[in-house]
C-alpha positions, -999 to +999 in steps of 0.1 A: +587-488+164+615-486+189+622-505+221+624-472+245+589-458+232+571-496+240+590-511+266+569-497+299+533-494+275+507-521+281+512-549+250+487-546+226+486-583+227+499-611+251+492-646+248+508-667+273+505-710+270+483-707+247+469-743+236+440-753+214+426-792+205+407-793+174+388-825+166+406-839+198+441-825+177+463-809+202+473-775+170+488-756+197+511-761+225+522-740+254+528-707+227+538-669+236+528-640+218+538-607+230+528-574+204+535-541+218+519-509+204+530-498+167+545-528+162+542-553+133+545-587+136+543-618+113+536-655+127+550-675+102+551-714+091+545-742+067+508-752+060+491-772+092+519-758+112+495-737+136+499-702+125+463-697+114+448-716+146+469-691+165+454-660+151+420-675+156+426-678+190+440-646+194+406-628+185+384-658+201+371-676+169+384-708+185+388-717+222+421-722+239+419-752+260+448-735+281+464-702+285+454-668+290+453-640+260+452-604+267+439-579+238+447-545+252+453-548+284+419-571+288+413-608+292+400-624+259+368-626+277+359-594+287+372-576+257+344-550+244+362-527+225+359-543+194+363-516+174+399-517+180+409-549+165+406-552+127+406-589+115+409-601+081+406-638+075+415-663+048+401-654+020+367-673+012+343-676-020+313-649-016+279-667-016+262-668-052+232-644-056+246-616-025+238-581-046+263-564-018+285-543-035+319-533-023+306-500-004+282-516+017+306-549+022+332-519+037+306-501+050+296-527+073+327-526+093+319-497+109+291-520+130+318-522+160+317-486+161+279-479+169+266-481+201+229-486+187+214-499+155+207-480+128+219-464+098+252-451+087+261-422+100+279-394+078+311-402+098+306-440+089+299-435+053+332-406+052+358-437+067+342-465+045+350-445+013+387-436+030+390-470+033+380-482-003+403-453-016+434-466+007+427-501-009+423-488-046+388-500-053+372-469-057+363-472-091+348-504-081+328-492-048+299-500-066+301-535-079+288-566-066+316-585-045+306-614-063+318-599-096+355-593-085+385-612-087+402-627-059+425-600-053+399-574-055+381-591-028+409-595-004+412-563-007+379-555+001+382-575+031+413-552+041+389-523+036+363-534+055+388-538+087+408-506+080+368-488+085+370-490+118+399-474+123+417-502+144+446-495+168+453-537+158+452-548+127+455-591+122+454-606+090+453-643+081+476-649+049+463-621+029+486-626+002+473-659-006+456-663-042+463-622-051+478-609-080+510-585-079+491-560-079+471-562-055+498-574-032+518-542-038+486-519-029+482-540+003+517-538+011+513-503+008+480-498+028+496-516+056+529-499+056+505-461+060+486-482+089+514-491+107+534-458+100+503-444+121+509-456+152+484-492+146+497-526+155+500-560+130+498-591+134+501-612+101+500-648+091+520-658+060+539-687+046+567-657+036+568-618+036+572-611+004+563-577-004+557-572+034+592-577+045+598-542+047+567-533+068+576-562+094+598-557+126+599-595+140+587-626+133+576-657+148+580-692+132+552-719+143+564-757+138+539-782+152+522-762+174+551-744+193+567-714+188+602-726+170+619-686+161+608-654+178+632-628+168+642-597+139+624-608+105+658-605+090+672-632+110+643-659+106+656-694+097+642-701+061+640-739+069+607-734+090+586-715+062+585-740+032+550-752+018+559-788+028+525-797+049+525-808+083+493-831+101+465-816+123+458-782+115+423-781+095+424-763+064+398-740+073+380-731+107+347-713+097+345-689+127+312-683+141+311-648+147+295-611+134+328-599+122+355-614+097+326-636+075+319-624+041 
């Protein structure tokens, strides 16, 4: 991504004093976001810092209580084009006794997509097994989810938002928990994403094996926005694992997409 192809285009995300009170917690403060098109971004921070509340915001699974977020040109509110925005969260156990397997668990991204209800259409069923390939699970599309480790089921998660085919792309610390493996295949499926012309947004405690994928980072520190500037140039002193107060571990969103 470079300035001169992005600098007139509408951002593919702005977030402007944005602030959020959980549990009568004020987790956010006054924070801008700006994320133009093809570019990838990674909100980073220490554990309670924010960073995860943030991203929840951003694709409304928790209300601000000020601000004003824009997803494609569109107010939070009257966003419809869900299609577009691919969200992976935290990584969470998959319910005992579920017989989905990891087809159907990918396959059911492609809801956003359909205008009407009904069954998959040939088009569906062709970008769910793209999908599953770009993550490396297609010797396991046919195993229960419940079977797999947890990097095989972050990964499935990935999948499942890459289905749609989305121009934005947010992930909530996908790294956490996965083998080296697993992080080098996401690494790589997000580097062919954003090589495409797609948008990220990730959250992460450190880049690792995403460093090379990321153009810019922004540091959260109690609730405000402490660094926004070139991932190579991000103070290290913000994204140790040294906890902070306030931010729940966990936010279980209530919502059709982005639950397991």
């Amino acid at each position: 991504m470079t300035p001169s192809a992005t600098s007139t285009a509408t951002p593919v995300l702005r977030a402007t004093g944005v602030a959020v009170d959980l549990g009568g917690h004020l987790v956010l403060d006054g924070v801008d976001l700006t994320l133009a098109p093809g570019e990838a971004v990674a909100v980073l921070g220490a554990n309670g810092s924010g960073k995860s509340t943030l991203v929840r915001a951003i694709v409304g699974l928790v209300p601000s209580r000020a601000g004003r977020i824009e997803l494609f040109g569109q107010p939070l509110s009257a966003f419809r084009d869900r299609w577009r925005l691919g969200y992976v969260p935290q990584r969470a156990a998959t319910t005992p006794g579920v017989p989905a397997t990891v087809r159907e668990v990918v396959l059911s991204g492609r809801l956003s997509r359909r205008r009407l209800v009904g069954p998959a259409t040939r088009a569906d069923r062709d970008a769910a097994d793209r999908a599953v390939e770009l993550m490396g699970l297609t010797d396991l599309r046919r195993r229960p989810v419940a079977e797999l480790s947890g990097g095989q089921h972050q990964r499935v998660l990935i999948a499942r938002a890459l289905s749609c085919d989305p121009d934005l792309l947010v992930m909530d610390e996908p790294l956490a928990g996965v083998d080296a493996a697993s992080a080098r295949v996401l690494a790589d499926a997000t580097a062919a994403l954003v090589e495409g012309g797609a948008s990220l947004l990730v959250v992460e405690h450190d880049l690792g094996p995403l460093e090379p994928v990321v153009d810019r980072a922004v540091i959260v520190d109690r609730g405000r926005v402490a660094f926004d500037g070139p991932a190579s140039s991000a103070p290290a002193e913000h994204m140790h694992h040294h906890p902070h107060t306030g931010e729940p571990t966990r936010v279980e969103p209530v919502s059709p997409e982005g639950v397991l």
